[in-house]
DRENDO-1510 file (C-alpha; in Angstrom, 1 decimal, always signed):
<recs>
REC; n; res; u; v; w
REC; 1; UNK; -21.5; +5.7; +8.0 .
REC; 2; UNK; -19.2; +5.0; +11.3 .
REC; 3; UNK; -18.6; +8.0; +13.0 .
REC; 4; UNK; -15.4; +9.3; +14.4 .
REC; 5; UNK; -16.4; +8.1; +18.2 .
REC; 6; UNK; -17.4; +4.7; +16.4 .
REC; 7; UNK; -21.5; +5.7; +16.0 .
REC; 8; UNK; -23.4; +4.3; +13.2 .
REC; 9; UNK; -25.3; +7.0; +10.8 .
REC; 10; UNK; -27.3; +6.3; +8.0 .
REC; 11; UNK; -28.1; +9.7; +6.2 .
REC; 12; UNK; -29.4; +11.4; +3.0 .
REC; 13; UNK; -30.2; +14.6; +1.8 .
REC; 14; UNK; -31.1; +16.6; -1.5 .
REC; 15; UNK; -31.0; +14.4; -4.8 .
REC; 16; UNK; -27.9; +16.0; -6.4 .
REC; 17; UNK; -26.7; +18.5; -3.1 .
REC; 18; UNK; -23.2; +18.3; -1.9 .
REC; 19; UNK; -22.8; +18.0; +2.0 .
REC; 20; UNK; -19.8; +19.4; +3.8 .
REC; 21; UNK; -18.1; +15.5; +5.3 .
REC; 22; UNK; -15.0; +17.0; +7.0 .
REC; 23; UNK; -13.8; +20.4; +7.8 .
REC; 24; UNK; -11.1; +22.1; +9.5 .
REC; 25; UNK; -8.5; +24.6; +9.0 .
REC; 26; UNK; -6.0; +22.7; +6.6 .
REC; 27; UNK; -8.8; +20.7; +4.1 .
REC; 28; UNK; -12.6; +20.2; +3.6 .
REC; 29; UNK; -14.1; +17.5; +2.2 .
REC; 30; UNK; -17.3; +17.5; +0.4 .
REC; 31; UNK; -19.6; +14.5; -1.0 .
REC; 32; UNK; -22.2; +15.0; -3.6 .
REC; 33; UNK; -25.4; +12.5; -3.4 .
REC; 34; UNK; -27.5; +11.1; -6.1 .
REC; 35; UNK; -30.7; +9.1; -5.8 .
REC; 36; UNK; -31.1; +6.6; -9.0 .
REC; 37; UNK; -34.7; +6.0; -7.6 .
REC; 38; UNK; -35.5; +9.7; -7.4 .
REC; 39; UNK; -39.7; +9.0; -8.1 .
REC; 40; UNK; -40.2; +6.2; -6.2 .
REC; 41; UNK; -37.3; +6.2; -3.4 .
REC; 42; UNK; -35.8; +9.3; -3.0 .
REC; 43; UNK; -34.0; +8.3; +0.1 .
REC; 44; UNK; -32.0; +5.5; -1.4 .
REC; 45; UNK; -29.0; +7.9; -2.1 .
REC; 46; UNK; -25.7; +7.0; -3.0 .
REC; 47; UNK; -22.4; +9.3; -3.0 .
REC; 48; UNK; -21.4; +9.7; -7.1 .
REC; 49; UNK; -18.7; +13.0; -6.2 .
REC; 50; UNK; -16.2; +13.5; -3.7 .
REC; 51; UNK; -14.3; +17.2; -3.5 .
REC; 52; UNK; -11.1; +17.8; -1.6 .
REC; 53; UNK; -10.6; +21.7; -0.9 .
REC; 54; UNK; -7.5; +23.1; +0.9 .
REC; 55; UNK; -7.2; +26.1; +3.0 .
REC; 56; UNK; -5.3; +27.4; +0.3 .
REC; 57; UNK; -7.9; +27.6; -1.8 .
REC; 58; UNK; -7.2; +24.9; -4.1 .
REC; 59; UNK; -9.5; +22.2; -4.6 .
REC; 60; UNK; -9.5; +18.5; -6.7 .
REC; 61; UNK; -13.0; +17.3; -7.7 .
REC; 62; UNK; -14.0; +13.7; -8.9 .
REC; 63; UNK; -17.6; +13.1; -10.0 .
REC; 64; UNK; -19.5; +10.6; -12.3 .
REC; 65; UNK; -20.5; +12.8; -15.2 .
REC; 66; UNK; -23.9; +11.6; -15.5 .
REC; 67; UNK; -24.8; +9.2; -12.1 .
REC; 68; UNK; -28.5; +8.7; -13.4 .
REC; 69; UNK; -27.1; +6.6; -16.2 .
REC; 70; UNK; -24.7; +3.8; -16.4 .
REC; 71; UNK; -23.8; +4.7; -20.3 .
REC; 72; UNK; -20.3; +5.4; -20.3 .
REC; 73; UNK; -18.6; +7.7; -23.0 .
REC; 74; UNK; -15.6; +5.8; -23.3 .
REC; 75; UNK; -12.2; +7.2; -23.9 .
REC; 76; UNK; -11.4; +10.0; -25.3 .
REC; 77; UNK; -9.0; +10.3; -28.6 .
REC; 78; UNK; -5.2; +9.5; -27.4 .
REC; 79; UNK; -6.5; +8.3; -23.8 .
REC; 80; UNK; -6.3; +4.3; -23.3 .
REC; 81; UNK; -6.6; +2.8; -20.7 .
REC; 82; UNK; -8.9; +5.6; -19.6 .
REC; 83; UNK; -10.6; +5.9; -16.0 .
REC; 84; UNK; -13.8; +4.2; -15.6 .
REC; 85; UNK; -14.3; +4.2; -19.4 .
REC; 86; UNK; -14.5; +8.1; -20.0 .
REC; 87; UNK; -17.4; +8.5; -17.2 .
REC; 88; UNK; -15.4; +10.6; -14.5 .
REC; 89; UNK; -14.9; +14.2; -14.7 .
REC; 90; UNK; -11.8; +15.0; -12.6 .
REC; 91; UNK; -10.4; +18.8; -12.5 .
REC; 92; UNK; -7.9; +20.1; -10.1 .
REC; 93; UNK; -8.5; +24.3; -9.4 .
REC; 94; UNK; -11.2; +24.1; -11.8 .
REC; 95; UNK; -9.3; +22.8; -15.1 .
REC; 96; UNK; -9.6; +19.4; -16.6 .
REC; 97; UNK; -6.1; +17.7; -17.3 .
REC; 98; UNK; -6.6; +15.8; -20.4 .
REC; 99; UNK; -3.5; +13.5; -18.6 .
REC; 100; UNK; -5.3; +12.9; -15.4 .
REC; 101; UNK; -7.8; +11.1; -17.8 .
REC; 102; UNK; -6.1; +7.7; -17.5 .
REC; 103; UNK; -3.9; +5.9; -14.6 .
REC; 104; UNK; -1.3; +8.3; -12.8 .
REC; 105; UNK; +0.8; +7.1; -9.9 .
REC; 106; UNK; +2.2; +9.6; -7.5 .
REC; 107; UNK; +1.4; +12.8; -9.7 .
REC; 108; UNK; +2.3; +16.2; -7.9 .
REC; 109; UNK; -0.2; +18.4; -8.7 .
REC; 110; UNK; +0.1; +22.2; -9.1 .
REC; 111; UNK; -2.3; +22.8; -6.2 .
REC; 112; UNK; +0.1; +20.7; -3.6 .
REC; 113; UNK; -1.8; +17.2; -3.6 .
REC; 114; UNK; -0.3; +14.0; -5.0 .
REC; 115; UNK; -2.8; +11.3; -6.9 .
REC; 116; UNK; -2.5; +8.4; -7.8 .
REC; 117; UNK; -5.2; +6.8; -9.7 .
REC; 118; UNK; -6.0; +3.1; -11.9 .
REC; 119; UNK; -8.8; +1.3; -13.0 .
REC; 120; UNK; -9.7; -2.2; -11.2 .
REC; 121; UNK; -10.4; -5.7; -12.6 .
REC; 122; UNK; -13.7; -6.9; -11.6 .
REC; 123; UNK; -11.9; -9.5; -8.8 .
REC; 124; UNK; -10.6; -6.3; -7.3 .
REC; 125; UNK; -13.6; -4.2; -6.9 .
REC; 126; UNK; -14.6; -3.4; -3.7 .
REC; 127; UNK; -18.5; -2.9; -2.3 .
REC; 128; UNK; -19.6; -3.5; +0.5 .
REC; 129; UNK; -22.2; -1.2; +2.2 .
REC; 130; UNK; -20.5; +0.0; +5.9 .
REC; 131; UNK; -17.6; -2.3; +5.4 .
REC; 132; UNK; -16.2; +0.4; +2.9 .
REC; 133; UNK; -18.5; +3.5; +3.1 .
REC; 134; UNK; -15.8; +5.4; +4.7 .
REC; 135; UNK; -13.3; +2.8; +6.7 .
REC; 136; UNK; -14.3; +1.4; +9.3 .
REC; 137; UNK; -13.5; +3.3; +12.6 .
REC; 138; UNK; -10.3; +1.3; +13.9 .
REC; 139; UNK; -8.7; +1.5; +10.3 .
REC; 140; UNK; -9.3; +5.2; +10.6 .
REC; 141; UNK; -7.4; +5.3; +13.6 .
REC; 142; UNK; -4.8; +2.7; +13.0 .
REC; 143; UNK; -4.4; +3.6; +9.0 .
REC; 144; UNK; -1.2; +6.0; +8.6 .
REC; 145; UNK; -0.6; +8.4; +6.0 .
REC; 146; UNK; +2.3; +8.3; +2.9 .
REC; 147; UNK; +3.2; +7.1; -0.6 .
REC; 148; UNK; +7.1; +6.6; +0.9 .
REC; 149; UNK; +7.7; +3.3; +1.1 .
REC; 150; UNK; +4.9; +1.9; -0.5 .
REC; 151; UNK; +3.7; +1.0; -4.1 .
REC; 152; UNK; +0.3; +2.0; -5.5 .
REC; 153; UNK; -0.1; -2.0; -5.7 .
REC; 154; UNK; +0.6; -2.4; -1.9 .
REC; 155; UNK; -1.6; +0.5; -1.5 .
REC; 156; UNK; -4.4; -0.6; -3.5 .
REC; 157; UNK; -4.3; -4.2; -1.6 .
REC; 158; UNK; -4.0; -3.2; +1.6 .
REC; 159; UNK; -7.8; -2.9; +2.8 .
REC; 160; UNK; -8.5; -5.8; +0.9 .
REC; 161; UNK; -10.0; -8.3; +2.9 .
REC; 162; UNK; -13.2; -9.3; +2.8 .
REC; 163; UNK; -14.0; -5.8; +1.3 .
REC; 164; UNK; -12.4; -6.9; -2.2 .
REC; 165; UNK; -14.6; -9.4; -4.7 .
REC; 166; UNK; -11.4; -12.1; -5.0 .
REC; 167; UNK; -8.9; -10.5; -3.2 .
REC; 168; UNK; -6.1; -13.5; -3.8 .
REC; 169; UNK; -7.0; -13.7; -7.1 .
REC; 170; UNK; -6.5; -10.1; -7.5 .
REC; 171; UNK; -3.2; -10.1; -5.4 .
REC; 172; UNK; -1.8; -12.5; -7.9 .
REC; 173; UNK; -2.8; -10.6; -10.9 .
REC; 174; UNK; -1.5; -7.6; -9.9 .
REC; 175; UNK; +1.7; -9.4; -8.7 .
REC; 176; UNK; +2.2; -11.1; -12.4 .
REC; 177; UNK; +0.6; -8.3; -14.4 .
REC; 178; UNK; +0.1; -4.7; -12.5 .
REC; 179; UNK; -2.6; -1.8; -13.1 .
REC; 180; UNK; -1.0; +0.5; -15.9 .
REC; 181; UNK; -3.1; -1.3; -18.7 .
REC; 182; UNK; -6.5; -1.9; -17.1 .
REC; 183; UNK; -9.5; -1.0; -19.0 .
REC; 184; UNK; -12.8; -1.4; -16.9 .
REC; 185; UNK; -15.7; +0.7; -15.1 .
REC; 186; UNK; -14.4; +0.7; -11.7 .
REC; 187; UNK; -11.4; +3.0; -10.8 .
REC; 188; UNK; -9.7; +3.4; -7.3 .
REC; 189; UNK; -8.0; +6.9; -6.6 .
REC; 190; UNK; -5.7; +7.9; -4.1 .
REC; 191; UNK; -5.4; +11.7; -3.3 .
REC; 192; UNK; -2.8; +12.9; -0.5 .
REC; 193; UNK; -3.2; +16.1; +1.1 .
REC; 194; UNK; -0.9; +17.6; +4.1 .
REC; 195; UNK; -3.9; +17.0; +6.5 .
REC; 196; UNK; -5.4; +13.6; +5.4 .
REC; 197; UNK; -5.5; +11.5; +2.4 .
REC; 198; UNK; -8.6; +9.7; +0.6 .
REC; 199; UNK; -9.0; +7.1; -0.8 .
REC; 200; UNK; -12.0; +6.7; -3.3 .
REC; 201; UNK; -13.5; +3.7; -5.2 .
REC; 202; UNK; -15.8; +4.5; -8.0 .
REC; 203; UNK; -17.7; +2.2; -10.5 .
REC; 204; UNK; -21.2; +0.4; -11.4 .
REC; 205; UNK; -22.9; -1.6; -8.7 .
REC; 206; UNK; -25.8; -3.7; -9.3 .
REC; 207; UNK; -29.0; -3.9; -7.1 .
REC; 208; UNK; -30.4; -7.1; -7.3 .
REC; 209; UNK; -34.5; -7.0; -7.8 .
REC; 210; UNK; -36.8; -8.6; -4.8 .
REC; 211; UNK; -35.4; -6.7; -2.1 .
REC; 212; UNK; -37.6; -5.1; +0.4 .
REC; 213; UNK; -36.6; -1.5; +1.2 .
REC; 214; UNK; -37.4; -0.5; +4.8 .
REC; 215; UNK; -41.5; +0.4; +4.0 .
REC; 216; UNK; -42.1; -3.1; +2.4 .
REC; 217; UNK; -41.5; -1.8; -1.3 .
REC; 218; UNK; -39.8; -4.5; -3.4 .
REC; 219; UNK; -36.9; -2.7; -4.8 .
REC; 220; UNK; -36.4; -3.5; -9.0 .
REC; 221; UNK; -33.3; -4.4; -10.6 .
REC; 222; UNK; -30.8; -2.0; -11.2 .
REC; 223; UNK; -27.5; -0.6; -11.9 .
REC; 224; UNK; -26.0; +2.5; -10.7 .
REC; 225; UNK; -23.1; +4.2; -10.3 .
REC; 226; UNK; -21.5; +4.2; -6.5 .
REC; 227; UNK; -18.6; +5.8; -4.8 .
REC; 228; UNK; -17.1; +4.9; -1.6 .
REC; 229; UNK; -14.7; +6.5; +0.3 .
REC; 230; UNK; -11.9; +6.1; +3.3 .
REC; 231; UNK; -9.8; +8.1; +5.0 .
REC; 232; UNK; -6.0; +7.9; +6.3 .
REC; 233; UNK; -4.1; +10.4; +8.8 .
REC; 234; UNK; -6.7; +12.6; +9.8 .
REC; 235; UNK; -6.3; +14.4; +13.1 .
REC; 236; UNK; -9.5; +13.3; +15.3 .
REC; 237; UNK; -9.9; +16.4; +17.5 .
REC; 238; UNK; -12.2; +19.4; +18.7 .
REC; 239; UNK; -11.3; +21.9; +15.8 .
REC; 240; UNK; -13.1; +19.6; +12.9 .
REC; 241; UNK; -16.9; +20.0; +11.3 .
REC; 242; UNK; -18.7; +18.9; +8.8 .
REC; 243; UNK; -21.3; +15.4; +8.9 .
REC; 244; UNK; -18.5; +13.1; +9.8 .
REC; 245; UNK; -16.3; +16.2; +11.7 .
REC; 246; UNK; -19.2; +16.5; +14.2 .
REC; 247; UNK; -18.9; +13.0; +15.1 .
REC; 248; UNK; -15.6; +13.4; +17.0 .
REC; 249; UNK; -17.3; +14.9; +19.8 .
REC; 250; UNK; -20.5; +12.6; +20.2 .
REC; 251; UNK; -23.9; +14.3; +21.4 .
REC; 252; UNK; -24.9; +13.3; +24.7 .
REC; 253; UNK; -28.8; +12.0; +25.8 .
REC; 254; UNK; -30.8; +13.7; +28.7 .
REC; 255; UNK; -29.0; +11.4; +30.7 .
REC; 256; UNK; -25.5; +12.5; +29.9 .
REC; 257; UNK; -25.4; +9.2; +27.9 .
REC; 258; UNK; -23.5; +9.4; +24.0 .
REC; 259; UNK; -25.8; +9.3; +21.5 .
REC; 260; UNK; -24.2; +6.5; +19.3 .
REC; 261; UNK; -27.3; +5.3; +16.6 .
REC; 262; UNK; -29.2; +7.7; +14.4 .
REC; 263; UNK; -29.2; +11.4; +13.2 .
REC; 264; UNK; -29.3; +12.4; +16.8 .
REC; 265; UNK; -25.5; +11.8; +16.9 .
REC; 266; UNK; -25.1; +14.8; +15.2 .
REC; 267; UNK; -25.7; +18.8; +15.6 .
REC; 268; UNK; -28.1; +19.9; +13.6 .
REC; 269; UNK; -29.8; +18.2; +10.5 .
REC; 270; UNK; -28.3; +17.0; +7.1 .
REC; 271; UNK; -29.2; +20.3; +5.2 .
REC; 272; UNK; -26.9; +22.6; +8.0 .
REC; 273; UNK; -24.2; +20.8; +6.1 .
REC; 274; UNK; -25.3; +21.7; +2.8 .
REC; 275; UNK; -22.8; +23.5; +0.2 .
REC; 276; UNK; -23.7; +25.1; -2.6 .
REC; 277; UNK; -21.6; +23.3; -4.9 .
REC; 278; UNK; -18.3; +21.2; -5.4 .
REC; 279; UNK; -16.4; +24.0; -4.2 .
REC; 280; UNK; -18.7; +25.2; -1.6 .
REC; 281; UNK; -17.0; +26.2; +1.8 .
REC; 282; UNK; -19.8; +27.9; +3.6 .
REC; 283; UNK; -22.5; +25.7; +5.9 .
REC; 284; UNK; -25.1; +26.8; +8.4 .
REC; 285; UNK; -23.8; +24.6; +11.2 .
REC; 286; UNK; -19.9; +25.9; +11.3 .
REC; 287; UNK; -18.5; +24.0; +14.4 .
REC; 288; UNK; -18.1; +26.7; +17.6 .
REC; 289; UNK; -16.0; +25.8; +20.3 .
REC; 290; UNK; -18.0; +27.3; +22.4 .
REC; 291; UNK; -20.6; +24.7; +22.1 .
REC; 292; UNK; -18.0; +22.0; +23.1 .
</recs>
């Protein structure tokens, strides 16, 4: 994960705990994490749920249904195309909108956010490790927020890049044939708050087998479900908390030096950030300004 002062974290935490990312007084965003190696390598953790609370009180949740297996229900009666074949659960204030099931663009929902949401051919998918798990600091900083003037097409090409499997092949498909009938695995969703908005990609990655995790362990073959995440308009300042919140005002060494690599760029540990659930709001380590 880059940081918001440009440090590089690598993190994990509880098999299936959700960790407060971002919180400040307008929207909090919390990331649930899912080993699919929970036996052997519990620390190879992967984000499969994202949750976007306002300070209203109203939230929008987007989580694979079942992240330890990449069987997928398919669509449900009157739903086609449907996101990521049936395997998302997505409810907005705790209901389940049978029409948020397949592709929307620009939906207002009732809870003041606006979505936008398709599914991905394979040349459009984007993996990529830190190139996408949340973007990259400058585009944090340069990225600007709003559906205004631009489509969901221009939107969903715009971090493309090297990020994106075949991204002119992908350019031209979506040129000659759009998103709106798309049936696939992978789906990209856009939700807009008033503080920030998000941007998630969701789908199956594949692990190839022969890999040496960081102990020596070769690491099998595998597929798994994976979400990554970036962010657009958020205000990088004092008041936020949360993993990724913390990072705006980096930790300093003995030597009054930035900490910059490593856990140690944070306060605290990974479970002070722990919520009880999707909608969780309370942490141990709520930021005090005192302690700037």
């Amino acid at each position: 994960m880059t940081g918001l002062s440009g440090q590089s974290l690598e993190w994990s935490g509880e098999d299936g705990g959700w960790y407060a990312l971002i919180q400040d007084e307008g929207v909090q965003i919390n990331v649930r994490l899912t080993a699919p190696l929970a036996k052997d390598f519990p620390n190879r953790q992967l984000v499969t749920g994202v949750s976007v609370l306002s300070g209203e009180g109203h939230s929008f949740v987007v989580e694979v249904k079942n992240p330890y297996s990449v069987e997928t229900s398919g669509c449900p009666n009157g739903v086609h195309p449907c996101l990521a074949d049936g395997a998302l659960r997505i409810a907005v204030d705790g209901k389940e909108p049978v029409e948020l099931q397949g592709p929307v663009e620009g939906a207002q929902l009732n809870n003041g956010l606006v979505l936008s949401t398709s599914n991905l051919p394979l040349q459009c998918w984007q993996f990529g490790g830190s190139h996408l798990w949340l973007a990259k600091y400058d585009e944090m900083l340069s990225g600007t927020r709003g559906l205004t003037r631009e489509t969901f097409e221009e939107w969903v090409m715009r971090f493309a890049g090297q990020n994106m499997a075949a991204p002119d092949w992908c350019a031209a498909f979506i040129s000659d044939q759009g998103l709106a009938d798309v049936q696939s695995t992978h789906a990209v969703l856009n939700i807009v708050t008033t503080s920030v908005s998000v941007r998630v990609n969701v789908g199956i990655n594949h692990q190839g087998g022969g890999e040496q995790d960081w102990d020596g362990r070769v690491l099998p073959d595998l597929d798994f479900w994976q979400m990554n995440m970036g962010l657009e308009g958020l205000a990088i300042d004092d008041s936020l908390s949360g993993i990724l919140g913390e990072t705006s005002r980096p930790m300093k060494d003995d030597n009054g030096i930035p900490i910059m690599t490593g856990m140690e760029a944070i306060r605290g540990t990974v479970e002070d950030y722990r919520v009880s659930d999707a909608h969780g709001v309370d942490f141990q380590l709520l930021h005090n300004k005192q302690d700037v």
